[in-house]
Backbone as a ProteinNet text record, in pm:
[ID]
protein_1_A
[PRIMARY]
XXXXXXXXXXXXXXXXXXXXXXXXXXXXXXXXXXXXXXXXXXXXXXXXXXXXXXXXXXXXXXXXX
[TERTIARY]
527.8	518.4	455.4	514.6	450.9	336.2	217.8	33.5	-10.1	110	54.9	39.8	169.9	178.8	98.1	18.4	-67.4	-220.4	-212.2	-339	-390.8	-251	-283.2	-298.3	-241.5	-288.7	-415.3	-506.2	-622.3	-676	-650.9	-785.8	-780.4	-606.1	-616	-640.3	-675.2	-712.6	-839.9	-919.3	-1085.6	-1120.6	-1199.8	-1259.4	-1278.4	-1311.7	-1310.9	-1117.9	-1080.3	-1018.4	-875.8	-891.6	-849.1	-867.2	-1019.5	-1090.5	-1035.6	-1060.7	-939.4	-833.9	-769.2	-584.5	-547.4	-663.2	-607.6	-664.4	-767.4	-817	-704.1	-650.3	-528.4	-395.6	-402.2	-252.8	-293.9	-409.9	-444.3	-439.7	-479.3	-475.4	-344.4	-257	-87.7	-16.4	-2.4	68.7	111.6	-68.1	-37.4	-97.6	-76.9	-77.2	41.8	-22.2	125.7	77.2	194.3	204.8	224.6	149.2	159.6	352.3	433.1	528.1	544.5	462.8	480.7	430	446	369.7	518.9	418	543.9	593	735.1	801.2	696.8	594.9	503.5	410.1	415.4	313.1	384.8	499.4	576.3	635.2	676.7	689.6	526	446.9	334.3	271.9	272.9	297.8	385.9	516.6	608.9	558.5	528.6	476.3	333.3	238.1	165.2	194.4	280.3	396.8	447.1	521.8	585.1	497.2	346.4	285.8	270.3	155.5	168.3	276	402.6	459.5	486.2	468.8	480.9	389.1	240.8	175.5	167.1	232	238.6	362.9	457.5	560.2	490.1	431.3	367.2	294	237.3	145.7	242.1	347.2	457.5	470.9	544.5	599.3	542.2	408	296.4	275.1	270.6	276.2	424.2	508.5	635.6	630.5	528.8	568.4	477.1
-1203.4	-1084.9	-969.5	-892.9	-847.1	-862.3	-994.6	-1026.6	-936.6	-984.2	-912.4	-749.8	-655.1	-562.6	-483.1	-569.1	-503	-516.4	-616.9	-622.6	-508	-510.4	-370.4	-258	-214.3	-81.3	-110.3	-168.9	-188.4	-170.6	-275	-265.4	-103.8	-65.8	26.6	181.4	190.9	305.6	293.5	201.3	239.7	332.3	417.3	494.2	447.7	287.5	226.3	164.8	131.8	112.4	225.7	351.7	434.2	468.5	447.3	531.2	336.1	247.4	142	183.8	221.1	247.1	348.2	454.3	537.5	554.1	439.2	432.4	361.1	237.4	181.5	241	382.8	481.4	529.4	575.7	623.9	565.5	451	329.4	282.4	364.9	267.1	389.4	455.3	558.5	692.9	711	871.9	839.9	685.5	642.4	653.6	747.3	768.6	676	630.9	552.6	595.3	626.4	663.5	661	740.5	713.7	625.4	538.8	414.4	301.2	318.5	183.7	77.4	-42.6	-131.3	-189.8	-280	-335.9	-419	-490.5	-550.9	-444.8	-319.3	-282.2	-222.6	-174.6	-85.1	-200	-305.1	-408.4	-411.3	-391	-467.4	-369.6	-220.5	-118.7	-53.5	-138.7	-145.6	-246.2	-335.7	-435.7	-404.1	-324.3	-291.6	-223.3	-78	45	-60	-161.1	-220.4	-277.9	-308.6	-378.5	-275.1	-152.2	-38.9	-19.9	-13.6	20.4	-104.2	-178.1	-292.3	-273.6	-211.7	-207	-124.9	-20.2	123.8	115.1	40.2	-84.6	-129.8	-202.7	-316.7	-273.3	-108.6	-32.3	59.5	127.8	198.7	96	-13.4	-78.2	-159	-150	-192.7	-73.8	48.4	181.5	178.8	135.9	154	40.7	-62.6	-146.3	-124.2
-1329.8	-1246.4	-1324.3	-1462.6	-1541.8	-1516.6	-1563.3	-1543.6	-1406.5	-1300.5	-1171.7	-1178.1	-1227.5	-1267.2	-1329.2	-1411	-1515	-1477.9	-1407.2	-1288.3	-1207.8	-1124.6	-1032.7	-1071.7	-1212.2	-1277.7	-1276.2	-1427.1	-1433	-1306.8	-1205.4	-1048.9	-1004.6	-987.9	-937.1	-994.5	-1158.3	-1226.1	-1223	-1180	-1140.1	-1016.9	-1022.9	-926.5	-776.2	-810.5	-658.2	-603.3	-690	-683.4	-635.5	-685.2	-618.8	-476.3	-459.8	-324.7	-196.6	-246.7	-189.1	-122	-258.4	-194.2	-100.2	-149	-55.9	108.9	64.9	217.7	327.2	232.2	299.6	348.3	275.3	279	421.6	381.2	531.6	660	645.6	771	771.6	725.8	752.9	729.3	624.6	602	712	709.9	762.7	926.3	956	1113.5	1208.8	1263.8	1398	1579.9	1586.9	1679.1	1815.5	1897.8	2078.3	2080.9	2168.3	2193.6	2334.6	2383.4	2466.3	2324.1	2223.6	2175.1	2175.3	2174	2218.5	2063.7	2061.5	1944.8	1854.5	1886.5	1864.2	1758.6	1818.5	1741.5	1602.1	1642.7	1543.1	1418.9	1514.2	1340.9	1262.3	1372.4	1302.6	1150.2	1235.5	1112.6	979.9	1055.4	959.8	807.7	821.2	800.5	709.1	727.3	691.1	578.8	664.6	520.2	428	454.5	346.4	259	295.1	166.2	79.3	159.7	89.6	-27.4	16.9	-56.4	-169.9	-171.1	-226.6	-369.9	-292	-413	-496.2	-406.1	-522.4	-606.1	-539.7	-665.5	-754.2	-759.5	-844.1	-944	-921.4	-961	-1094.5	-1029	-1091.2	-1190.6	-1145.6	-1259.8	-1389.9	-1347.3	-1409.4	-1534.7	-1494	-1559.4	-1663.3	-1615.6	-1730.2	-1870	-1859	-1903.3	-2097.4
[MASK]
+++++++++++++++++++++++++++++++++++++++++++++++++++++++++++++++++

């Protein structure tokens, strides 16, 4: 897990690699959902947030090591 960790720093301290992530924050993060959207869609974004967050995990912990 560490190799993975230390991966995602490296990819993600490049310039593209920044302008990446935060394109993805945007497309999941700071996405708000119609108040008719149905259960379907809201797991589906949930789902999305959680990788997000997954990688800015992977990223952090990559940084402590």
């Amino acid at each position: 897990m560490k190799e993975v960790q230390h991966a995602m720093v490296r990819l993600m301290n490049t310039a593209d690699g920044k302008k990446v992530l935060e394109h993805l924050k945007s497309r999941t993060l700071n996405r708000i959902l119609a108040p008719d959207a149905t259960t379907q869609e809201l797991w589906y974004l949930e789902g999305q947030r959680a990788m997000i967050a997954y990688l800015d995990n992977l990223i952090e912990q990559g940084k402590k090591e």
